[in-house]
KOLGU-4560 file (N, C-alpha, C; in nm, 3 decimals, padded with zeros to 5 digits):
<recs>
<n_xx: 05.273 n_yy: 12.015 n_zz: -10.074 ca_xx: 05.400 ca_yy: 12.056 ca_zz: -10.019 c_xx: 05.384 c_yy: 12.170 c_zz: -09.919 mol: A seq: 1 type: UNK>
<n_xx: 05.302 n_yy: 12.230 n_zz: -09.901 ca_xx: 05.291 ca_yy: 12.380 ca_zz: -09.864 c_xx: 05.231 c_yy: 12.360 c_zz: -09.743 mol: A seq: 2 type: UNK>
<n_xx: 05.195 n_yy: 12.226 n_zz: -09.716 ca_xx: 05.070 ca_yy: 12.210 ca_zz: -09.615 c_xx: 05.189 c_yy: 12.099 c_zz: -09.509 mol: A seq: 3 type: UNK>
<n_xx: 05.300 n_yy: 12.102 n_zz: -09.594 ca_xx: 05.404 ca_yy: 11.989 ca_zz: -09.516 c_xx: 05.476 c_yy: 12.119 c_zz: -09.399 mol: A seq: 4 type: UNK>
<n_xx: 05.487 n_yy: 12.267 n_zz: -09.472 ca_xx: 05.545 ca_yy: 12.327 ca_zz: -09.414 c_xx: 05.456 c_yy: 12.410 c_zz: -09.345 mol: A seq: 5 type: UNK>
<n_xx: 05.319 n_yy: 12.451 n_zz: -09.299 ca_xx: 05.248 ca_yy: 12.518 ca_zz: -09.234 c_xx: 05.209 c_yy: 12.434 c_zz: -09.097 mol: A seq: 6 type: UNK>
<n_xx: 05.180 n_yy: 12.304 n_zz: -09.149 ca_xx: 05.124 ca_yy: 12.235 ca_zz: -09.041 c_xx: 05.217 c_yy: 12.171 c_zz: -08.884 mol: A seq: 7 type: UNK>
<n_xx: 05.342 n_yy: 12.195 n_zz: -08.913 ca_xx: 05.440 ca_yy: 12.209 ca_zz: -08.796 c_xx: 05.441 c_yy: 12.345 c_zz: -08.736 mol: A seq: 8 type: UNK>
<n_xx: 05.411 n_yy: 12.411 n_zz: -08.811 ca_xx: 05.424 ca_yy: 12.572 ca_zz: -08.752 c_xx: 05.277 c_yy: 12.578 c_zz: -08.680 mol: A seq: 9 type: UNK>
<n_xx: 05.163 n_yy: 12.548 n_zz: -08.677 ca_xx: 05.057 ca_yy: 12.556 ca_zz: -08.684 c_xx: 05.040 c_yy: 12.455 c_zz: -08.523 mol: A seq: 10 type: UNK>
<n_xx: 05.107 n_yy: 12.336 n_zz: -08.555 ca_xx: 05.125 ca_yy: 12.295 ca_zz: -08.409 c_xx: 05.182 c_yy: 12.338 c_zz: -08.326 mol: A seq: 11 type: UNK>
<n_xx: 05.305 n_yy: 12.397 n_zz: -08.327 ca_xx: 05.364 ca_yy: 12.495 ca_zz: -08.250 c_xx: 05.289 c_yy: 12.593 c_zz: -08.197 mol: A seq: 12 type: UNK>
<n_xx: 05.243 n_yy: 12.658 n_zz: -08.266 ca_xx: 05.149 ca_yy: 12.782 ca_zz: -08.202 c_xx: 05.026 c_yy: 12.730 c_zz: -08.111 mol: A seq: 13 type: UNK>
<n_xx: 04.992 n_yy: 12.625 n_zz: -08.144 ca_xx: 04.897 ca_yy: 12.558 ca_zz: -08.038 c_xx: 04.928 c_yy: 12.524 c_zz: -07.935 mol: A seq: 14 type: UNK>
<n_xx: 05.062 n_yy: 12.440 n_zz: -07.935 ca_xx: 05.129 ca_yy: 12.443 ca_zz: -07.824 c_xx: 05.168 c_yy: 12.486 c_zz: -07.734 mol: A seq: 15 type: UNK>
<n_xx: 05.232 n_yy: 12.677 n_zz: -07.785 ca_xx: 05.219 ca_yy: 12.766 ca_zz: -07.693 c_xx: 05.118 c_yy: 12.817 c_zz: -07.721 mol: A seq: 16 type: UNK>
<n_xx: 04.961 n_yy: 12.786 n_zz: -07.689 ca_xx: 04.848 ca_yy: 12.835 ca_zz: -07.654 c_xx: 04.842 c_yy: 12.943 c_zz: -07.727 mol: A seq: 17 type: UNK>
<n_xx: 04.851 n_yy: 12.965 n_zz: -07.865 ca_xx: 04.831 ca_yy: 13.092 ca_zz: -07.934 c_xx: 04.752 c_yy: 13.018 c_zz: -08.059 mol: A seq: 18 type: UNK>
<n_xx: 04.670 n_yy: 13.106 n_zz: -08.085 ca_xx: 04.611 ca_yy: 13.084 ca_zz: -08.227 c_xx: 04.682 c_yy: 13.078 c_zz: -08.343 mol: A seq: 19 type: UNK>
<n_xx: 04.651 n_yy: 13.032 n_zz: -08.445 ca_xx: 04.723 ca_yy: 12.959 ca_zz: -08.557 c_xx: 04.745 c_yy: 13.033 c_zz: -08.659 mol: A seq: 20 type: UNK>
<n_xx: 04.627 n_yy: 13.144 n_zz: -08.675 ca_xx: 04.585 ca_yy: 13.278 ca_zz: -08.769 c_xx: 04.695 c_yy: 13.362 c_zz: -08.736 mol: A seq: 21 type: UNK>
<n_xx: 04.684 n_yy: 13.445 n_zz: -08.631 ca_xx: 04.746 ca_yy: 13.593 ca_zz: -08.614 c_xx: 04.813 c_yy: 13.591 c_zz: -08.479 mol: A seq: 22 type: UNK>
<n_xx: 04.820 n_yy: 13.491 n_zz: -08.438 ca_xx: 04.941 ca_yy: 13.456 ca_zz: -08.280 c_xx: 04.919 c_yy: 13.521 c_zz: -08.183 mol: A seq: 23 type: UNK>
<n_xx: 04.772 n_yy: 13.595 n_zz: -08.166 ca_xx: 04.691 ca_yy: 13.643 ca_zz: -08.054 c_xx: 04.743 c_yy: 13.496 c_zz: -07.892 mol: A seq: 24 type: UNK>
<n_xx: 04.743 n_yy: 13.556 n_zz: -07.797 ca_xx: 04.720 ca_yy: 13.433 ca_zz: -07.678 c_xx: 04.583 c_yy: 13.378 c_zz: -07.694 mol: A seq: 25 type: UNK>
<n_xx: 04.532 n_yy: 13.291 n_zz: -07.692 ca_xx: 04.394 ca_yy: 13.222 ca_zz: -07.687 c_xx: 04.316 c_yy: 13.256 c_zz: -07.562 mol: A seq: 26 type: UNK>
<n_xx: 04.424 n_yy: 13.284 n_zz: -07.414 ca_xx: 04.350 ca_yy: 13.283 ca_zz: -07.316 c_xx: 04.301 c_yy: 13.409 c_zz: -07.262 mol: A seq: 27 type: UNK>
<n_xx: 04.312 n_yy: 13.498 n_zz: -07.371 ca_xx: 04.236 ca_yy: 13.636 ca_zz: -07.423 c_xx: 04.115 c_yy: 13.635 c_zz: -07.458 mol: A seq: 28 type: UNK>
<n_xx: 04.093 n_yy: 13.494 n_zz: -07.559 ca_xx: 03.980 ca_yy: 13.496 ca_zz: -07.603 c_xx: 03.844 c_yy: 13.476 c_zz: -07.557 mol: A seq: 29 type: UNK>
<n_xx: 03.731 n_yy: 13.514 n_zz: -07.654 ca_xx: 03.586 ca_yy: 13.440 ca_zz: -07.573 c_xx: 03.592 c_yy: 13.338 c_zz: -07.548 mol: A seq: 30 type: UNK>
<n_xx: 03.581 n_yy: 13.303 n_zz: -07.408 ca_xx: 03.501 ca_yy: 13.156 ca_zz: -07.378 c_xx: 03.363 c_yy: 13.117 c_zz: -07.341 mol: A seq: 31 type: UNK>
<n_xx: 03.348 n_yy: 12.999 n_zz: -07.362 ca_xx: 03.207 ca_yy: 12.899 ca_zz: -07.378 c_xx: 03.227 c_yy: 12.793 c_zz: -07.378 mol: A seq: 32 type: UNK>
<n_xx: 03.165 n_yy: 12.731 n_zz: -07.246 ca_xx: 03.134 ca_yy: 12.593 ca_zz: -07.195 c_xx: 03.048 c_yy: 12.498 c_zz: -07.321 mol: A seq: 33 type: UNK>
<n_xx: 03.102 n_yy: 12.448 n_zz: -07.339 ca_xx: 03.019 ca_yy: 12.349 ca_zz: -07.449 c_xx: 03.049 c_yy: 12.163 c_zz: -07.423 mol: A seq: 34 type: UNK>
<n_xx: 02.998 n_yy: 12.107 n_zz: -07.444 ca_xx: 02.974 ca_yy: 11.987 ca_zz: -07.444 c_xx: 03.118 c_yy: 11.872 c_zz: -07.494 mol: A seq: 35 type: UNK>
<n_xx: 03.170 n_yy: 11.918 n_zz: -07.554 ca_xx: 03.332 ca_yy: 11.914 ca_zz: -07.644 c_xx: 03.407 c_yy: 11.968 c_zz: -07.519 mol: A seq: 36 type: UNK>
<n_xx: 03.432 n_yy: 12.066 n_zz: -07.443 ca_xx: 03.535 ca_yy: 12.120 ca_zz: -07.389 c_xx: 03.489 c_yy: 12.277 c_zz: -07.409 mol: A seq: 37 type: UNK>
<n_xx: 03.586 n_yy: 12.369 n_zz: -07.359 ca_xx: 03.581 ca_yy: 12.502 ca_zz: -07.367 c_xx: 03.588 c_yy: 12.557 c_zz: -07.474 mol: A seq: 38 type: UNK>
<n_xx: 03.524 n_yy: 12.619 n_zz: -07.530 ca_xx: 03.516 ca_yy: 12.695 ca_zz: -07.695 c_xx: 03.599 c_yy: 12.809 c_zz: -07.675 mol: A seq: 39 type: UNK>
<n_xx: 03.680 n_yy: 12.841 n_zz: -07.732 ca_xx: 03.716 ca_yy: 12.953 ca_zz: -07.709 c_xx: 03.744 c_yy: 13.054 c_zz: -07.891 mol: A seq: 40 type: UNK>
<n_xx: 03.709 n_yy: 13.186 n_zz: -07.854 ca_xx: 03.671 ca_yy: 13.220 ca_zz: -08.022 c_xx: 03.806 c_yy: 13.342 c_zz: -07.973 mol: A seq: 41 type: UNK>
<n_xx: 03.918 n_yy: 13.318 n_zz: -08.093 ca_xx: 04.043 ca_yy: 13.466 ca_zz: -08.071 c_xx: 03.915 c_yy: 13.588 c_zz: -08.101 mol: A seq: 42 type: UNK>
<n_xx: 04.003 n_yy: 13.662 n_zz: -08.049 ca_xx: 03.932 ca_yy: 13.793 ca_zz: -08.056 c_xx: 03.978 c_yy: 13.853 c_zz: -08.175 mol: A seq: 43 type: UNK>
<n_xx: 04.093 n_yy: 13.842 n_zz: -08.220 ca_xx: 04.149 ca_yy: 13.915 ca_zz: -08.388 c_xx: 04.093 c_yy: 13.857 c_zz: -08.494 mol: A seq: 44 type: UNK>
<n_xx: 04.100 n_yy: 13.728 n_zz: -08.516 ca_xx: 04.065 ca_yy: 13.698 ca_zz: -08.662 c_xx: 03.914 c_yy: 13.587 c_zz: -08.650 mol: A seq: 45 type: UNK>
<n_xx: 03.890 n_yy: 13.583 n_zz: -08.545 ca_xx: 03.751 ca_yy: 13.482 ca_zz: -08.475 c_xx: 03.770 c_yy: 13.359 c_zz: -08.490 mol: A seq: 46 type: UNK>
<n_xx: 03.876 n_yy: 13.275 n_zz: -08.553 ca_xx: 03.905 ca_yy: 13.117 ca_zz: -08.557 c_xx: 03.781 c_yy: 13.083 c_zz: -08.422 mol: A seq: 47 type: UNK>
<n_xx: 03.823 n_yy: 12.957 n_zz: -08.445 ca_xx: 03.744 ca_yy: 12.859 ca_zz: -08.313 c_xx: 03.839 c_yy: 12.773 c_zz: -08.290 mol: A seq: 48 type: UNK>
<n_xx: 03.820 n_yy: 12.777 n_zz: -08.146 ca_xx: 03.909 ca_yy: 12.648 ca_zz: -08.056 c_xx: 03.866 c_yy: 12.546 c_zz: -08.001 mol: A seq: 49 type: UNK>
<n_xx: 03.908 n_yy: 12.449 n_zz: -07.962 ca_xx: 03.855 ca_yy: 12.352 ca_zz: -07.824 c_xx: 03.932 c_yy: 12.378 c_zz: -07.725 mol: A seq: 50 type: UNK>
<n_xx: 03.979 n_yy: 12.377 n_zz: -07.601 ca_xx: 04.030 ca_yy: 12.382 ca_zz: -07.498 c_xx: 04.017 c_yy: 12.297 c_zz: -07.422 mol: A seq: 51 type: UNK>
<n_xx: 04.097 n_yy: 12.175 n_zz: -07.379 ca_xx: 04.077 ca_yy: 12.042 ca_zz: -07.313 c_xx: 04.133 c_yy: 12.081 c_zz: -07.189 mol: A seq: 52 type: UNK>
<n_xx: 04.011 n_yy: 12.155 n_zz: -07.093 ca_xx: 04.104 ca_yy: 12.161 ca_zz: -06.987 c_xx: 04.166 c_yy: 12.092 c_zz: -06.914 mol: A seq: 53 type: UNK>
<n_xx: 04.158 n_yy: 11.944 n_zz: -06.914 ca_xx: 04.228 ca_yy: 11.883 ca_zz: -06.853 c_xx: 04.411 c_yy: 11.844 c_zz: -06.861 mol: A seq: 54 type: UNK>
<n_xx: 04.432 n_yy: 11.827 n_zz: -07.006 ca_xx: 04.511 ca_yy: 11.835 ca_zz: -07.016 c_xx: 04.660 c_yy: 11.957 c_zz: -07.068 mol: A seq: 55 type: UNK>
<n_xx: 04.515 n_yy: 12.081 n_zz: -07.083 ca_xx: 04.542 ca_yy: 12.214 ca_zz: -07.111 c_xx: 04.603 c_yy: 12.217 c_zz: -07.239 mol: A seq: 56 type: UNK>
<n_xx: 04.529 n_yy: 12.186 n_zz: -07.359 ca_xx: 04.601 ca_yy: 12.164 ca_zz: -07.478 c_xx: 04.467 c_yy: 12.269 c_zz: -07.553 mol: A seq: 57 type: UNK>
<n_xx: 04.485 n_yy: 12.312 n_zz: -07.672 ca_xx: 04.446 ca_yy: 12.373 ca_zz: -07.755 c_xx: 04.413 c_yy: 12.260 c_zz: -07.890 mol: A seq: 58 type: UNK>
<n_xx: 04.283 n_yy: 12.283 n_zz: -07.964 ca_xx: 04.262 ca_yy: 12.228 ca_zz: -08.119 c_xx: 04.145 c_yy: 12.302 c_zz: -08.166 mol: A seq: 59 type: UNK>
<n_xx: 04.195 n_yy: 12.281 n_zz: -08.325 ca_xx: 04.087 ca_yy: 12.358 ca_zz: -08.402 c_xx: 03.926 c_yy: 12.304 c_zz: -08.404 mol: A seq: 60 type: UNK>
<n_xx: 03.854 n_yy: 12.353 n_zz: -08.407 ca_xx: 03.698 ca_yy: 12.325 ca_zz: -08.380 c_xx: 03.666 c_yy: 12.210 c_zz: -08.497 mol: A seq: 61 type: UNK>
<n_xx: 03.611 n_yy: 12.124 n_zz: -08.461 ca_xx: 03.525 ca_yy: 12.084 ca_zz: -08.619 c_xx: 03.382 c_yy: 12.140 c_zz: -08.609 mol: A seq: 62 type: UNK>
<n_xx: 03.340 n_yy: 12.129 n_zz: -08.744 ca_xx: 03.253 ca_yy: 12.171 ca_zz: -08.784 c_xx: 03.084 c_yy: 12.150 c_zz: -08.720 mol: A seq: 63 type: UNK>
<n_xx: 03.116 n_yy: 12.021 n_zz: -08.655 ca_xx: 02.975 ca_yy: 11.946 ca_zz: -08.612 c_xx: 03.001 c_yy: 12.039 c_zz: -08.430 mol: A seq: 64 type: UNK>
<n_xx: 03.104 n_yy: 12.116 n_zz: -08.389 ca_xx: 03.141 ca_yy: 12.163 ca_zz: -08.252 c_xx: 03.134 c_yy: 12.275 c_zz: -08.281 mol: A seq: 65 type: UNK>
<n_xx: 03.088 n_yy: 12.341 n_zz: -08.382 ca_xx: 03.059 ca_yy: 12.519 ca_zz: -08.354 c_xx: 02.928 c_yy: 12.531 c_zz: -08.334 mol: A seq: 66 type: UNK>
</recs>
């Protein structure tokens, strides 16, 4: 149940290009060219991103992309 109500909020914040943790802007964060798209690491709580620049969207890293 708990994961019914985080995970809309969680897209939202991706949406407006903010991290999912602590609502830092993402385009603050470290970036790194990687093979996946742009890595980008928040600077507050260090999550990991992808960054599709093409279509300028934000997602959380998997594991086999850090």
């Amino acid at each position: 149940m708990l994961k019914n109500v985080i995970a809309p909020i969680q897209a939202w914040l991706l949406s407006q290009g903010r991290c999912v943790g602590c609502g830092t802007e993402l385009s603050e964060g470290k970036k790194k060219n990687t093979k996946y798209g742009e890595q980008v690491t928040c600077i507050k709580c260090g999550r990991i991103f992808i960054h599709d620049t093409k279509t300028n969207k934000y997602r959380r890293a998997l594991l086999q992309e850090v």
